[in-house]
Backbone as JSON, one array per atom type, in Angstrom:
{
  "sequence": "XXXXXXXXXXXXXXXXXXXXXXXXXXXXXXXXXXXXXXXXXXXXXXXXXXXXXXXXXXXXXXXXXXXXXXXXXXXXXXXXXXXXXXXXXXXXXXXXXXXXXXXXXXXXXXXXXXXXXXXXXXXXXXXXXXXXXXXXXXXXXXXXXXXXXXXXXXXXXXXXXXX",
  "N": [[6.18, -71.23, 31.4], [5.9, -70.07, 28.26], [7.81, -67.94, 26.1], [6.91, -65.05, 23.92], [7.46, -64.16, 20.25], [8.96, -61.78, 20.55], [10.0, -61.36, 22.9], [11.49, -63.75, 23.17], [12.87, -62.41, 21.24], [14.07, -60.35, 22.44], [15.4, -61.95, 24.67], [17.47, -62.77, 23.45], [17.51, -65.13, 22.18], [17.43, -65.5, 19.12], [18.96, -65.69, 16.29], [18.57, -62.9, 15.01], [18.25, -60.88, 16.72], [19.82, -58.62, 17.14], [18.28, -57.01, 14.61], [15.22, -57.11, 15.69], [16.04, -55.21, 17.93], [16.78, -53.07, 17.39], [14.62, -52.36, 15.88], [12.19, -52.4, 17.72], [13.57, -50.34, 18.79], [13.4, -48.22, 17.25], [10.28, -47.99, 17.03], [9.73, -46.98, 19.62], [10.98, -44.46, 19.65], [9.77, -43.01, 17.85], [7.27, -41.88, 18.18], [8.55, -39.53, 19.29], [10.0, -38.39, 17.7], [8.02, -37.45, 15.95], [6.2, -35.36, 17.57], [9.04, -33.72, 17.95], [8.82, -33.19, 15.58], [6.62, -31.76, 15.46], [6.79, -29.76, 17.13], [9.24, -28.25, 16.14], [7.71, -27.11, 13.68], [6.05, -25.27, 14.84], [7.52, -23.52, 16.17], [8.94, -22.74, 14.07], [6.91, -21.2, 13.03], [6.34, -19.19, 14.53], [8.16, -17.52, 14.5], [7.77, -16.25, 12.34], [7.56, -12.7, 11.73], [5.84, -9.85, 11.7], [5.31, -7.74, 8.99], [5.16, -4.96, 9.17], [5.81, -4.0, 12.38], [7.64, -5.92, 13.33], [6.38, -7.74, 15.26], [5.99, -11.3, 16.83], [4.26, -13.38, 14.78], [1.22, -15.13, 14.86], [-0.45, -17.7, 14.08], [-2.34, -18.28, 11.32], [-0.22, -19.92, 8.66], [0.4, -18.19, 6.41], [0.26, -15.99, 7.11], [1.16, -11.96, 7.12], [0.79, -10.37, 8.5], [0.33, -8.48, 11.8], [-1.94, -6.85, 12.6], [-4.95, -5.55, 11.48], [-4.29, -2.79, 11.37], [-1.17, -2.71, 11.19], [-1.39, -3.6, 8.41], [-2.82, -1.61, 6.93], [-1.01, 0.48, 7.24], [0.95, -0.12, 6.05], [0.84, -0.67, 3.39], [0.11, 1.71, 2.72], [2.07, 3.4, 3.13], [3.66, 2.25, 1.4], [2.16, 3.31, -1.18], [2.33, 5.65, -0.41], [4.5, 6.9, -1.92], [4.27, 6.54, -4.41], [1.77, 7.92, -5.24], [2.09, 10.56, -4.39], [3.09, 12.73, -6.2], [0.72, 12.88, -8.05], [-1.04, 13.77, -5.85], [0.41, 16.06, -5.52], [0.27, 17.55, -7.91], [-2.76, 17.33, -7.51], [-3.63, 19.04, -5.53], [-2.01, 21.37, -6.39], [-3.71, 22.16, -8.52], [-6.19, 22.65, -7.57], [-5.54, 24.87, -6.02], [-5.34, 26.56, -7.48], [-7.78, 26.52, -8.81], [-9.01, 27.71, -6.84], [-8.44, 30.16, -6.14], [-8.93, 31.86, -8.48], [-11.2, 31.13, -8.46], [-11.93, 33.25, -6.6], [-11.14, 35.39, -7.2], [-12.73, 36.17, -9.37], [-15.78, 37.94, -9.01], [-18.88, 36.7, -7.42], [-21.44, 35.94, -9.73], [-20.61, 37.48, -12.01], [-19.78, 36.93, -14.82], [-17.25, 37.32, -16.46], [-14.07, 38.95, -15.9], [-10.99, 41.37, -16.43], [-7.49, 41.02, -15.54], [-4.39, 41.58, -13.87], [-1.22, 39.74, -14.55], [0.54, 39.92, -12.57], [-1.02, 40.13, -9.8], [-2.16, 37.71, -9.99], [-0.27, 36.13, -9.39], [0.85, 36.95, -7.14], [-0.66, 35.94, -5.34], [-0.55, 33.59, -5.65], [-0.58, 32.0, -7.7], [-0.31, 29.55, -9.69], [0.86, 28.95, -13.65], [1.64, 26.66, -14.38], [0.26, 24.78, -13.82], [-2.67, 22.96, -15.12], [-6.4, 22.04, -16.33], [-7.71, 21.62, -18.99], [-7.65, 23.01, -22.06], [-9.2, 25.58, -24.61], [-9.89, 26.16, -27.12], [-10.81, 29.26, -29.37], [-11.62, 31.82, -31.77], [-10.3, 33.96, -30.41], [-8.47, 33.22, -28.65], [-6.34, 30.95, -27.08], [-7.81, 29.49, -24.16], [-7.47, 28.92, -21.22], [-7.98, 26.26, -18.76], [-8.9, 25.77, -15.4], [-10.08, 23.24, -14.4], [-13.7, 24.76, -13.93], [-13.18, 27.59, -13.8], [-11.54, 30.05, -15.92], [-8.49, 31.27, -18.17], [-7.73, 33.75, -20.44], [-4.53, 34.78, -21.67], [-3.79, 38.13, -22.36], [-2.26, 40.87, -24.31], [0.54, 42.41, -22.53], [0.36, 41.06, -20.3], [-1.81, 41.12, -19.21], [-4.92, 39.55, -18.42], [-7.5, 37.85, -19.11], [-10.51, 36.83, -16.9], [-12.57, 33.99, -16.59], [-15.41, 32.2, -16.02], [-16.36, 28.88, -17.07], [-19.78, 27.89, -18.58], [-20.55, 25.5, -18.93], [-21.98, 22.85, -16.91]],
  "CA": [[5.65, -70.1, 30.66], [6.14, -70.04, 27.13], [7.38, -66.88, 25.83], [6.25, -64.77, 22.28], [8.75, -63.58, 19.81], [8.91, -60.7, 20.82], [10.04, -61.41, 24.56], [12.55, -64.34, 22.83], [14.01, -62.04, 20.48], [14.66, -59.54, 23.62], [16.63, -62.41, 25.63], [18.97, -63.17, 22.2], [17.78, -66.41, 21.71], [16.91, -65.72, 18.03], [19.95, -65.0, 15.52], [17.66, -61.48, 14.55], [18.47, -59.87, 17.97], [19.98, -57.29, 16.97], [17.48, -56.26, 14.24], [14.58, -56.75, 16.39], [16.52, -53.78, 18.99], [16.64, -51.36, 16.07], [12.79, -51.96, 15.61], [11.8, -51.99, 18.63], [14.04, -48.73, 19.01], [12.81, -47.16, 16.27], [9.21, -47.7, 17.8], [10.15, -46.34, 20.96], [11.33, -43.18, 19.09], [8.82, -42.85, 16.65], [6.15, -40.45, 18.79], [8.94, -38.41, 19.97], [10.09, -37.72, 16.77], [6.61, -36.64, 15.52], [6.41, -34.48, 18.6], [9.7, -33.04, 17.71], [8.78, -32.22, 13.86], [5.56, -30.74, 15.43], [7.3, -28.7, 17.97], [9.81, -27.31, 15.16], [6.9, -26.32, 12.71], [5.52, -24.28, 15.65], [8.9, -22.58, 16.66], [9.27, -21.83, 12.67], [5.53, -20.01, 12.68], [6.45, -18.24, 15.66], [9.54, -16.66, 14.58], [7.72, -14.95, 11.44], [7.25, -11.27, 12.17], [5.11, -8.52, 11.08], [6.3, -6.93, 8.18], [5.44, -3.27, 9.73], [6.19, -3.64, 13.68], [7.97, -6.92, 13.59], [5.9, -8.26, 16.37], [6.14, -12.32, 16.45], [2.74, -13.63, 14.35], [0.72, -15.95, 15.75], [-1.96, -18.16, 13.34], [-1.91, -18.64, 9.71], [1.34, -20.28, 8.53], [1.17, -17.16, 5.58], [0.09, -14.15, 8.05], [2.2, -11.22, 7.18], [0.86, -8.79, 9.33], [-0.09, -8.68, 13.38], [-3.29, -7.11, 12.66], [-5.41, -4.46, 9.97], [-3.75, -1.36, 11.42], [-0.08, -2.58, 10.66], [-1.34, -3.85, 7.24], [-2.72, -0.59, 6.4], [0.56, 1.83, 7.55], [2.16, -0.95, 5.34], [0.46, -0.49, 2.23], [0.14, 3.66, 2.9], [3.93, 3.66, 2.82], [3.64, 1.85, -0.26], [1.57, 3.66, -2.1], [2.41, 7.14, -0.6], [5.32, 7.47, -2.62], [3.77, 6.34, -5.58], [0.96, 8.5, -5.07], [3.01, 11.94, -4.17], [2.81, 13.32, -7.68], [-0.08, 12.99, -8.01], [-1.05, 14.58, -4.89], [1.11, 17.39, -5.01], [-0.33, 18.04, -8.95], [-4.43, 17.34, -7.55], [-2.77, 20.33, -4.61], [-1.86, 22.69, -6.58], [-4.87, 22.3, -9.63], [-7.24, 23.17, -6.44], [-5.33, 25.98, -5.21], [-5.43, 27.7, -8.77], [-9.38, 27.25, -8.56], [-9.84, 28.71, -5.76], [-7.56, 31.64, -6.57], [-9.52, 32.31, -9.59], [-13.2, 31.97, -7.77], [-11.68, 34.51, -5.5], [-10.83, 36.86, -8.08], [-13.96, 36.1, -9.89], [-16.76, 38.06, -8.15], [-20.29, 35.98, -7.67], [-22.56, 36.92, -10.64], [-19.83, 37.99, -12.9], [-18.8, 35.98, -15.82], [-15.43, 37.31, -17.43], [-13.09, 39.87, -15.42], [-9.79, 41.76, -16.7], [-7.05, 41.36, -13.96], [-2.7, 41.77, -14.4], [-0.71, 38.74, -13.79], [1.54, 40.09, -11.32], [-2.01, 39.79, -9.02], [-2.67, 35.96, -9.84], [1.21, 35.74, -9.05], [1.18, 37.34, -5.98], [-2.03, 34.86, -4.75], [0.12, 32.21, -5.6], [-1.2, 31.27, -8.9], [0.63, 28.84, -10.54], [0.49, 28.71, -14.64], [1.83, 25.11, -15.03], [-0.91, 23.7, -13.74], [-4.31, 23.17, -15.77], [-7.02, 20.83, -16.75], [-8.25, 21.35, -19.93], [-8.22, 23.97, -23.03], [-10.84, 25.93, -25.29], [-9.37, 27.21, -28.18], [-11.74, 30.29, -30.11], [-10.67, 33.13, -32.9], [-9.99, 35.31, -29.76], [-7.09, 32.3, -28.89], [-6.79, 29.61, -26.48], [-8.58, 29.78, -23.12], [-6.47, 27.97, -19.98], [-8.45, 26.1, -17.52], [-8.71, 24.92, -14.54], [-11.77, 22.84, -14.0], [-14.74, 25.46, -14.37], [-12.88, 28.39, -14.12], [-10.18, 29.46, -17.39], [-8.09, 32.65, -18.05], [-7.16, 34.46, -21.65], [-3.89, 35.79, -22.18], [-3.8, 39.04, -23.37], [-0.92, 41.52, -24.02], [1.14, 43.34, -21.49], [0.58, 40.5, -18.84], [-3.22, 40.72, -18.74], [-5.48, 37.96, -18.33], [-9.52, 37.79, -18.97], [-10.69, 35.8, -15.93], [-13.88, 33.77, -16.82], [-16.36, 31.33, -15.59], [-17.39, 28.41, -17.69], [-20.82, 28.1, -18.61], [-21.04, 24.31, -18.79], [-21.88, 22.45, -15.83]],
  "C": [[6.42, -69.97, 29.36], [6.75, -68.17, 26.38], [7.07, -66.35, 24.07], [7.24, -64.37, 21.75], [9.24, -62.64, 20.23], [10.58, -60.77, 22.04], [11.84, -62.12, 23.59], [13.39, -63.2, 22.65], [15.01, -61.0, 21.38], [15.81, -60.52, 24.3], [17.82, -62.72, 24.77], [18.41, -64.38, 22.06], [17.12, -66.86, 20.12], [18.03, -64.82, 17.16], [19.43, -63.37, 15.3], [17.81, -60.21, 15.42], [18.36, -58.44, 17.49], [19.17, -56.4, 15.68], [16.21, -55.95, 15.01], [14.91, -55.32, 17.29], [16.22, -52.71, 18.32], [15.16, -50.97, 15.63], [12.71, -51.4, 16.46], [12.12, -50.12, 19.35], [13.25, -47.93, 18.37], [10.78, -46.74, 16.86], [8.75, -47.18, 18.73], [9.92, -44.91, 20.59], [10.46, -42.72, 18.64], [8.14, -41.28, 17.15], [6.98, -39.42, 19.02], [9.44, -37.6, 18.82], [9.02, -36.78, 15.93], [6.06, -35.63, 16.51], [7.58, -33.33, 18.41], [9.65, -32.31, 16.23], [7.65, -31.29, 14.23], [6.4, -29.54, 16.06], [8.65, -27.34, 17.11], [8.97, -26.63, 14.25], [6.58, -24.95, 13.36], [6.02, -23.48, 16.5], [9.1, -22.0, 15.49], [7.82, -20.95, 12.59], [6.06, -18.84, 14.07], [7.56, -16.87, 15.43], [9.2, -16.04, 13.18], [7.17, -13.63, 11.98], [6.5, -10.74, 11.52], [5.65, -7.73, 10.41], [6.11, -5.28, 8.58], [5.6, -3.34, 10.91], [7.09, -4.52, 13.64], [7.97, -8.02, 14.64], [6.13, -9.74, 15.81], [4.73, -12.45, 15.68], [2.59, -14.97, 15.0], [-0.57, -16.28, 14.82], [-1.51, -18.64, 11.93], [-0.09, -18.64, 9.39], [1.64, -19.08, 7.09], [0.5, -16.14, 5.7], [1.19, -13.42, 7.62], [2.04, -9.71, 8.24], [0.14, -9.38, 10.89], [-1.74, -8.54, 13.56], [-3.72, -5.95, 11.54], [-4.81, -3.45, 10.03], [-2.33, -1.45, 10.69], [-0.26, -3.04, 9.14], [-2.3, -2.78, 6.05], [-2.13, 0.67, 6.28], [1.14, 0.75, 6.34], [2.11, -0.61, 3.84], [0.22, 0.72, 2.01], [0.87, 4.17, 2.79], [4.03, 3.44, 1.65], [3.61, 2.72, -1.09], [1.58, 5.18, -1.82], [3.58, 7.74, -1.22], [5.17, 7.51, -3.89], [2.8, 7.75, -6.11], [1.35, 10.29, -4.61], [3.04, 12.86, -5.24], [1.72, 13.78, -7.61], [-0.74, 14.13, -6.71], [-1.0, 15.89, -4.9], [0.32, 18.68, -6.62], [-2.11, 18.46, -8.58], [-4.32, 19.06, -6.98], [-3.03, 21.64, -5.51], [-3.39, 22.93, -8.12], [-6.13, 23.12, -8.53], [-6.9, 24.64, -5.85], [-5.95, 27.01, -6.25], [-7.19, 28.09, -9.18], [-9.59, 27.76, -8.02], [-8.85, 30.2, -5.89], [-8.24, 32.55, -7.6], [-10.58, 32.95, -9.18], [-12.8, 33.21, -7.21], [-11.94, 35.42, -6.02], [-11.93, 36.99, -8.5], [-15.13, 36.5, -9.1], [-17.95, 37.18, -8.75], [-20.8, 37.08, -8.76], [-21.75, 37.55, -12.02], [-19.16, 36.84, -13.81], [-17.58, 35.75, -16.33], [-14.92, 38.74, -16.14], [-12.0, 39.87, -16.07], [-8.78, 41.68, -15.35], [-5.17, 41.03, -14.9], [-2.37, 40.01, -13.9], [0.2, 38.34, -12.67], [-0.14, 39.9, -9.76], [-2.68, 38.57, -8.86], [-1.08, 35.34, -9.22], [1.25, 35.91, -7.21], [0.2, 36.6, -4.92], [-1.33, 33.42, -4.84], [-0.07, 30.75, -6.81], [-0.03, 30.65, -9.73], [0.27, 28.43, -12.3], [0.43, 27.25, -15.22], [1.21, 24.96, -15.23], [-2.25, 24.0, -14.37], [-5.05, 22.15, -16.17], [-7.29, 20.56, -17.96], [-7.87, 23.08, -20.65], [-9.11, 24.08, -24.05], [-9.95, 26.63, -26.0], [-10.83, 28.14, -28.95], [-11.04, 31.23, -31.19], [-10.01, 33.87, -31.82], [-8.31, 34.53, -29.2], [-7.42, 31.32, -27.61], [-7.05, 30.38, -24.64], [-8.29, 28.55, -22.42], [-7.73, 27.82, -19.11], [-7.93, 25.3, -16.61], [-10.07, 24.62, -13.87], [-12.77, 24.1, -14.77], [-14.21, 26.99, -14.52], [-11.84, 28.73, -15.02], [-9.97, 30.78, -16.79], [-7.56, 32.52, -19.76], [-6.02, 35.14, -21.42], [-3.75, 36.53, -23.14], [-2.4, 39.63, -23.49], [-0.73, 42.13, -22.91], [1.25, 42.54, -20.15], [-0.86, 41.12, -18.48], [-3.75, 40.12, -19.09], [-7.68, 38.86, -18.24], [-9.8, 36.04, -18.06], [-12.23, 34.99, -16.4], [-14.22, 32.25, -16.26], [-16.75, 30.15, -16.78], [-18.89, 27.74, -17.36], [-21.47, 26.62, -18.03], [-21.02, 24.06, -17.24], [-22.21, 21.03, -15.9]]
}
């Protein structure tokens, strides 16, 4: 029985021996190594977390979130500090309308009223949307309803017309 290089170069009887071993090794190895680079990719996806629970993720190698709920607490955090100003300004522009309508009976266009009584409702002057200046002087709003200061700490309450 004749044998193939192969076989030879296995018994030594070909100066090369010892490179043949290192092939053959390396061939041996080969799959397990490609087995082992897979098996590390898919220990490194595993071990990214959820940037709002820090659950493991599981899927897309650039998932950042577990699922829609933690990636809308995520971005709500975000943007509720951003958004806080704002807020607290829309807040109080709304309160001061409805403080006004209050005062403002249905059907009535302008009312006289003190400011210790828009004070004591909780009326805040900061806040306003827009002014109307006239000869009589400037006219504070807020949204549809404004106010005139007059002297002494009285106010002409009024309705605007536009809509």
């Amino acid at each position: 029985m004749q044998r193939c290089g192969w076989q030879k170069a296995k018994a030594g009887s070909y100066p090369f021996t010892y490179a043949c071993k290192q092939i053959k090794t390396f061939v041996n190895d080969y799959p397990k190594k490609i087995i082992f680079k897979k098996q590390t990719a898919l220990m490194q996806l595993e071990t990214k977390t959820c940037l709002q629970c820090s659950k493991p993720l599981r899927g897309r190698s650039d998932k950042k979130f577990c699922d829609d709920y933690c990636r809308n607490n995520y971005n709500n955090q975000l943007k509720a500090q951003a958004n806080n100003y704002v807020r607290n300004v829309n807040n109080a522009l709304a309160k001061n309308r409805r403080i006004l309508e209050e005062m403002l009976p249905p059907g009535k266009e302008m009312i006289n009223t003190q400011k210790q009584k828009l004070l004591q409702q909780g009326f805040s002057f900061k806040y306003i949307t827009h002014t109307y200046t006239t000869k009589k002087g400037t006219y504070f709003f807020c949204y549809e309803y404004g106010y005139l200061p007059f002297e002494n700490d009285w106010y002409l309450l009024v309705r605007s017309k536009e809509k």
